[in-house]
N, C-alpha and C positions, 0 to 999 in steps of 0.2 A: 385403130382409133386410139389418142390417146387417152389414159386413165385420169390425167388429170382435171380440178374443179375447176372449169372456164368460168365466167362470170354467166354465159349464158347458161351453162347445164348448174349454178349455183339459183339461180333465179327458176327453175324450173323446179328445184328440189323445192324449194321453197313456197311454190305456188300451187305446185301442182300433185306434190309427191305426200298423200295422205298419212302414211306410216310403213314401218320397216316391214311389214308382214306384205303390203302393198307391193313393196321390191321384190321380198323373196315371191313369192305369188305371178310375178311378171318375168324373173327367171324360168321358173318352171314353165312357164308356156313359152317364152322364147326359147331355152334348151328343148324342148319337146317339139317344137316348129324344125329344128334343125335335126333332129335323132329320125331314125328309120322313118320316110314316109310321111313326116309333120303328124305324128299319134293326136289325138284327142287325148282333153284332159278333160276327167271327168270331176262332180264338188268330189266325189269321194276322194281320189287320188289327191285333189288340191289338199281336202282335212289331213290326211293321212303326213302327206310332203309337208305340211305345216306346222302340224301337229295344233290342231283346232278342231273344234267340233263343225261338223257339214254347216249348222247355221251360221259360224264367223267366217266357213267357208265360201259359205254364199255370200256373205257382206263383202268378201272381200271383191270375187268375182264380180260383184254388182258395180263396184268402186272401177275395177278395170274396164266393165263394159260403156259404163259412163264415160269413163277418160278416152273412148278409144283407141283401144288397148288390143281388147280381142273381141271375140264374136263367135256367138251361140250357132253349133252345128245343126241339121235340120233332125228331126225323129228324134231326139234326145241324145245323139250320139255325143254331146260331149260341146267341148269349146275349144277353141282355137285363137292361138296368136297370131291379131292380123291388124297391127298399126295403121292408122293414119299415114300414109306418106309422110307430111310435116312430119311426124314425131319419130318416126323410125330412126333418122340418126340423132336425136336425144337419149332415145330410150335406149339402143346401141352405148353409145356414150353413159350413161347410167349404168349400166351394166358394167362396164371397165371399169370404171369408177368406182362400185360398190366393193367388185371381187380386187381390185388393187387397193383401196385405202377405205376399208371399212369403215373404220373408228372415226374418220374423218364425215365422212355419206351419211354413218347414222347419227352421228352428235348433229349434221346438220338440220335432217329430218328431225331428229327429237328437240334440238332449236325453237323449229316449228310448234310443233305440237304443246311444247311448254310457254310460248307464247300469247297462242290463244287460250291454256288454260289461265293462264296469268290475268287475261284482257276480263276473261269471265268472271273469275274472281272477284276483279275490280269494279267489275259493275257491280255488285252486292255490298260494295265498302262503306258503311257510314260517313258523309263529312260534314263538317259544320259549315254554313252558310253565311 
């Protein structure tokens, strides 16, 4: 698949792609889908791979389960990378993308994110009438 920004997977970052921690977090469970067996990942291993505490670990996991992303194994064995059909060649494509033009992926994710803090901001802005 190619690595680079199509206009659809640019529009997907941008809609859909909460932050860069959300990306690496979705590696790890697609690398871990393809590694011996499809392992589970558990919040600890996600904290650990992240380097975040279990509770940004869980937020972030909550963020994937949302997007359908992955999905909670049964008896607490953990979670697993399991796409939406639709999204799997996005998130495929994301993934090239991210490990071929970094700098590119996350200036555009943090685009985002500096956007809406921009927007919020500006609701608080005094103007005269």
């Amino acid at each position: 698949m190619s690595e680079e920004l199509t206009e659809p997977l640019r529009r997907f970052i941008l809609t859909s792609v909460p932050s860069v921690p959300f990306v690496e977090a979705l590696l790890i469970f697609r690398d871990a889908a393809s590694s011996a067996g499809g392992a589970p990942v558990t919040i600890e291993l996600l904290a650990g791979r992240l380097y975040v505490s279990e509770r940004q670990a869980a937020e972030i996991l909550a963020e994937l389960r949302t997007a359908r992303v992955v999905e909670t194994l049964p008896e607490g064995a953990g979670h697993r990378y399991a796409p939406e059909p639709d999204l799997a060649p996005l998130l495929d494509a994301l993934a090239a993308a991210y490990r071929a033009r970094l700098v590119e992926v996350t200036a555009l994710i943090h685009s985002r994110t500096g956007r809406m803090a921009q927007q919020f901001a500006d609701a608080f802005k005094l103007r005269k009438d």
